[in-house]
Phi, psi and omega in degrees: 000333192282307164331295201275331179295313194266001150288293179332323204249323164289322170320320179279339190258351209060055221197059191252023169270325180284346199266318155267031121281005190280282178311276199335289209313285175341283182290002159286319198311319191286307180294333156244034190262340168229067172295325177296344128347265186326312143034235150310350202064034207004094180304153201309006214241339185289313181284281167126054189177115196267209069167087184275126146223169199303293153341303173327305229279352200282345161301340162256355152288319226239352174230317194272348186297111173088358210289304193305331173252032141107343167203166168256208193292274235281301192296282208316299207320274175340295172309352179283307197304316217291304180295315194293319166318333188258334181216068195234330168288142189037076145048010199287308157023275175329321180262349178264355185281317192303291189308332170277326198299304189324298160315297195280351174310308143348290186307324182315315210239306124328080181277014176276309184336300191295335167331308171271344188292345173278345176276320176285335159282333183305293193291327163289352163267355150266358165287314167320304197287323172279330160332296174320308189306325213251010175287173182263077181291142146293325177240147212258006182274324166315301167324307161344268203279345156317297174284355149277291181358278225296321170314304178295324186299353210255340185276315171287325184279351149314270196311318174303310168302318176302331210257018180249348202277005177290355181244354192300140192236128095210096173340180172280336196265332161329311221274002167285350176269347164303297153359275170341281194314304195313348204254340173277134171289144171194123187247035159258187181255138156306090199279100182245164126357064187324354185281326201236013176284012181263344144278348159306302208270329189307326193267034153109341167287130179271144167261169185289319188198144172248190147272340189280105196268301196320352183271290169333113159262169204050060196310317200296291158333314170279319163346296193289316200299338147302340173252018177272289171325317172282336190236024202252114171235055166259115179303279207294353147289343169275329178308306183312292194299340166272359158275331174297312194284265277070026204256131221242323176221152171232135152239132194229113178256180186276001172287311159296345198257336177285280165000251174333314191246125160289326196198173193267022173250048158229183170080194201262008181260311134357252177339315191250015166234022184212054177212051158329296149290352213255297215230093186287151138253107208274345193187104174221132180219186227267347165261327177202155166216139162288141151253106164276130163263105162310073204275345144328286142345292220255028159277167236241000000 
């Protein structure tokens, strides 16, 4: 708030050397108030892919970036041309660039943010396209073939999104095991897949670990202990850490169980499926199964 009241106020006074020095202060405040992010290593869920290579990422810059929330690559590029075409005089550009940066920075970890960033890139990237339409081209086939581009870009980063939305999550059958999970009571937490625990929280459950890392405390501590848990086949060190959390349900789908497990003797899947009194199966269909953990059972 402090940021957008003094954009205002440089913007009416001119006064856009205090206004990015403003911005600097701010973002060291920030990198270093959630450093532990950084940390981590920024886990594999901001790209959305673990295994990086080049190819990928330039496919996912260049079609998946944003797709689910209305633009990619092609649409930012415009909205770039676009704010520049519009504040291209004394360099004021410069400060709505600052500002966007910022916003997709945000979005990594507030991913609604882009929910709204889209209306404000739509329109400077149709401000670009008309920009374009209306230069004075020399040649007029250059124009042209400029403006195809820009199209198929704009067309391919559709159809790429588009031919994805049949896998987009929460399945129908995740989401009867969520259903489920909403009719139990519990006042421990729910141990899940951190990519998908925020289906977890709709029914009310609190979880172990999300994406939003910046909320988890210990964060660092809760990490390992999350990849402890999962690859962990020592009954009684899994027993400890799940009385230490407090954790009363796993949810294990088939995405997590491919992912995670080559086969079912390993790990914490091991464990809950050859522990029976210990470890209920409480709820299962051809997409996810509940586990309740029996804390009766389950001393040490």
């Amino acid at each position: 708030f402090v940021a957008l009241a003094f954009l205002l106020l440089s913007l009416k006074n001119e006064r856009y050397k205090e206004f990015s020095v403003l911005s600097l202060g701010i973002a060291v405040i920030f990198l270093i108030q959630f450093y532990r992010i950084f940390m981590l290593g920024f886990p594999e869920i901001i790209f959305g892919f673990d295994n990086f290579s080049w190819p990928e990422f330039a496919s996912f810059v260049m079609f998946g970036l944003g797709g689910k929330y209305g633009f990619g690559f092609f649409i930012l590029f415009l909205a770039l041309m676009g704010i520049y075409y519009k504040y291209s005089e004394k360099y004021k550009f410069l400060i709505y660039y600052a500002i966007l940066f910022v916003f997709l920075l945000l979005s990594l970890y507030f991913n609604f943010i882009l929910s709204y960033l889209t209306f404000a890139l739509a329109f400077f990237a149709a401000f670009a396209i008309f920009s374009f339409y209306n230069w004075q081209w020399k040649i007029d086939t250059f124009r042209f073939l400029t403006l195809l581009v820009i199209f198929c870009g704009l067309l391919f980063s559709f159809l790429v999104y588009y031919n994805n939305v049949k896998n987009f999550e929460p399945t129908i059958n995740y989401f009867d095991g969520i259903k489920y999970l909403e009719k139990q009571k519990s006042d421990g937490y729910t141990f899940t897949d951190f990519r998908k625990a925020q289906f977890a929280a709709y029914s009310g459950h609190k979880v172990f670990l999300d994406d939003s890392f910046i909320y988890s405390p210990n964060i660092i501590q809760r990490w390992n202990d999350y990849n402890l848990l999962l690859n962990s086949s020592n009954l009684n060190n899994t027993l400890l850490m799940l009385k230490n959390y407090n954790i009363d349900y796993i949810i294990i789908d088939k995405t997590m169980e491919k992912e995670t497990f080559h086969n079912n003797n390993e790990g914490l899947l091991f464990l809950l499926k050859y522990s029976p009194i210990i470890f209920t199966n409480e709820y299962n269909n051809e997409e996810i199964t509940v586990w309740k953990f029996n804390r009766t059972y389950g001393n040490i």
